[in-house]
Steps between C-alpha positions, in 0.01 A plus 500: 500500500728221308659220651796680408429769733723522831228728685343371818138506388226279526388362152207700328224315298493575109210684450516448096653818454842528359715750727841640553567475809854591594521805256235677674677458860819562379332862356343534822840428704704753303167735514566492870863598459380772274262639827801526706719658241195792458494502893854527504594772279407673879767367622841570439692230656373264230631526206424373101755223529366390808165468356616384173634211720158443699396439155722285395497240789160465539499436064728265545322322765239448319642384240698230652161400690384444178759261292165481210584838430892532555674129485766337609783749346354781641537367836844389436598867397343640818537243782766278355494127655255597741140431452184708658230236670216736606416844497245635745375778317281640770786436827792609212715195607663300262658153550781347325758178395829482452713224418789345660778706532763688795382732741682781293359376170170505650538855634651602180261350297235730726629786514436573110154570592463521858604832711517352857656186574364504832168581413433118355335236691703119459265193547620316781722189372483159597714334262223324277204783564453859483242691670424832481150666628257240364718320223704202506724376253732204432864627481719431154713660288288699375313603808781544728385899638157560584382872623299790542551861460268808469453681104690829664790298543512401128717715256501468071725781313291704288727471244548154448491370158320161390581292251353216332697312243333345180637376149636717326355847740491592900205669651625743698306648738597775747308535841396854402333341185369209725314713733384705221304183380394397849314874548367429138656826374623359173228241437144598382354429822094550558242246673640139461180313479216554294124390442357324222129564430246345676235586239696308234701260661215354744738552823759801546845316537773707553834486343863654520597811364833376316552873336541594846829365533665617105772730553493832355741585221820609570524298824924522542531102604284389161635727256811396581412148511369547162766617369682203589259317325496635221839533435798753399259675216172414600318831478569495131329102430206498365201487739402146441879384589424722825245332601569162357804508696319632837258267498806244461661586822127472663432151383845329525656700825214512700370180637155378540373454853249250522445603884414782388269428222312283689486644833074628650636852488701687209860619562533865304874594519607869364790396272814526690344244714452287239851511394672458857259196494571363210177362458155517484160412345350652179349817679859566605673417165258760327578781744830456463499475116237822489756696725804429245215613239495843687869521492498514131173676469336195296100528486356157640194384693444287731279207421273312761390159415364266679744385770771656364621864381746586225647784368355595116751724254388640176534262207742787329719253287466201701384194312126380503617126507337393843165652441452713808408821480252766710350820360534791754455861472506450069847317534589151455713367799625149514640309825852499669428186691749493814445199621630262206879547492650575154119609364548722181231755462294405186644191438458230820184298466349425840264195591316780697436731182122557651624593857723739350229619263237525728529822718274645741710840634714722360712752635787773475677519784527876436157527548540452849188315677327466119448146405246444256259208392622416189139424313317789680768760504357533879756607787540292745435629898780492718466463864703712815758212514 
């Protein structure tokens, strides 16, 4: 798990193997939800909304246990100027902050996502501490509330609508179109971490699956975000305007995260993650750039290197000024590099020209769990993860 993760686990060892963690429990969470729906389509007294709401909480839970994945707007939207501490997954307790403020501003403040008043635990108060089960913090501003409560007291409307501003387009983001990413029903989806050859490569080291987390096309939130991208008339530009001006958004909007590029395990975000985030690392950058790909149906691979990953487009009319190019499948594609802001396909020299040039996997995110060697043509195993 990150250090940005607000679960109560003990830290697990890196066993040089690239996972995603929280996508898989947050599949497995909403999985659950999905038992009790089938068990209780038995029983009348619950109903679709009432599920749909299940659902939704325990989404958004996990989400805001997870500020890697959602950031700090999202939590503003949902939980306003309180903050969540901890969640205990396995007890389904969650603690919280809240800044200074009246007893009625505090209970207001609340009772936006919390359906019992009287169902919250306070820490006890001694002026300059607050204690509450095993915690203890110092008491400011900012940490003026302290408490408990259980997940079936929590509450998020199903139809609340996100929004994250940028220049010149807002992402936004319903929570029908959220969970629909967080049960990986408009991403590819497959295996997330696959096996290189031990035969070849000495040692089998295993690696993320980034076309995993590329959105399908005709995802609602990304088409329209495209569109906004692209401007009153976009459909009719020519395609290397399209992308040009894609890519654009991708490098300049989106910053890089360091953290993230240099942490012992890699952080895959599906797209709308990336861009409640704001940030992220070059495996992020090239998911997100691939998904606004699908959106317009652009061909494009994605290009492993070494250390890195980029997103390759067919040369088309781009210029041949940089010298970088890759043959694949009898077609000539060049890069889309994500990570240099303002890079213009065909034209930006990079000091890394043989980083970018040298690629070891290929892969079409259509293709779901295909990624193939790029000298051998091999495919790659995948394991159960």
């Amino acid at each position: 798990m990150s250090d940005n993760s607000l679960f109560n686990e003990k830290p697990k060892k890196s066993f040089n193997v690239f996972l995603l963690i929280f996508p898989v429990m947050l599949i497995a969470v909403l999985g659950g939800v999905y038992v009790l729906y089938k068990n209780a389509t038995y029983k009348p007294e619950v109903t679709q909304e009432q599920i749909d709401a299940i659902k939704t909480r325990d989404a958004v839970a996990m989400m805001l246990a997870q500020p890697t994945y959602s950031g700090d707007s999202f939590r503003e939207q949902v939980l306003g100027k309180v903050r969540l501490f901890r969640y205990f997954l396995d007890k389904k307790e969650l603690y919280f902050t809240a800044p200074e403020s009246s007893e009625q501003e505090f209970n207001d403040a609340i009772s936006r996502f919390v359906v019992d008043r009287n169902k919250i635990t306070l820490a006890t108060d001694s002026s300059v501490k607050l204690r509450l089960d095993k915690y203890t913090m110092d008491k400011s501003s900012e940490t003026s509330y302290f408490f408990k409560t259980a997940l079936e007291n929590l509450k998020f409307d199903p139809n609340t609508n996100f929004d994250f501003a940028y220049q010149g387009a807002d992402y936004n983001l319903t929570m029908k179109e959220m969970l629909d990413f967080a049960e990986n029903k408009t991403v590819y989806g497959g295996r997330i971490a696959a096996s290189t050859n031990p035969q070849i490569d000495g040692k089998a080291i295993m690696f993320g699956n980034h076309g995993s987390m590329v959105a399908k096309p005709d995802e609602p939130s990304l088409k329209r975000m495209v569109a906004q991208i692209l401007g009153e008339g976009g459909e009719n530009l020519p395609r290397e305007v399209k992308v040009q001006k894609l890519l654009d958004f991708v490098t300049t909007q989106i910053e890089y995260d360091y953290r993230e590029a240099l942490a012992s395990q890699e952080t895959l975000k599906r797209p709308n993650e990336v861009l409640m985030t704001r940030k992220s690392d070059c495996s992020n950058k090239t998911i997100l750039m691939a998904s606004f790909l699908e959106q317009i149906g652009e061909d494009y691979i994605l290009l492993y290197c070494p250390s890195h990953i980029t997103v390759g487009v067919p040369q088309g009319n781009f210029p041949a000024e940089n010298n970088m190019s890759f043959e694949w499948d009898g077609k000539n594609y060049i890069p889309a590099e994500t990570t240099l802001p303002n890079f213009q396909i065909g034209k930006t020299k990079v000091a890394q020209t043989l980083l970018l040039n040298t690629v070891n996997y290929v892969q079409r995110p259509k293709q779901t769990e295909i990624i193939f060697e790029a000298q051998t043509f091999r495919p790659l195993e995948f394991k159960f993860y």
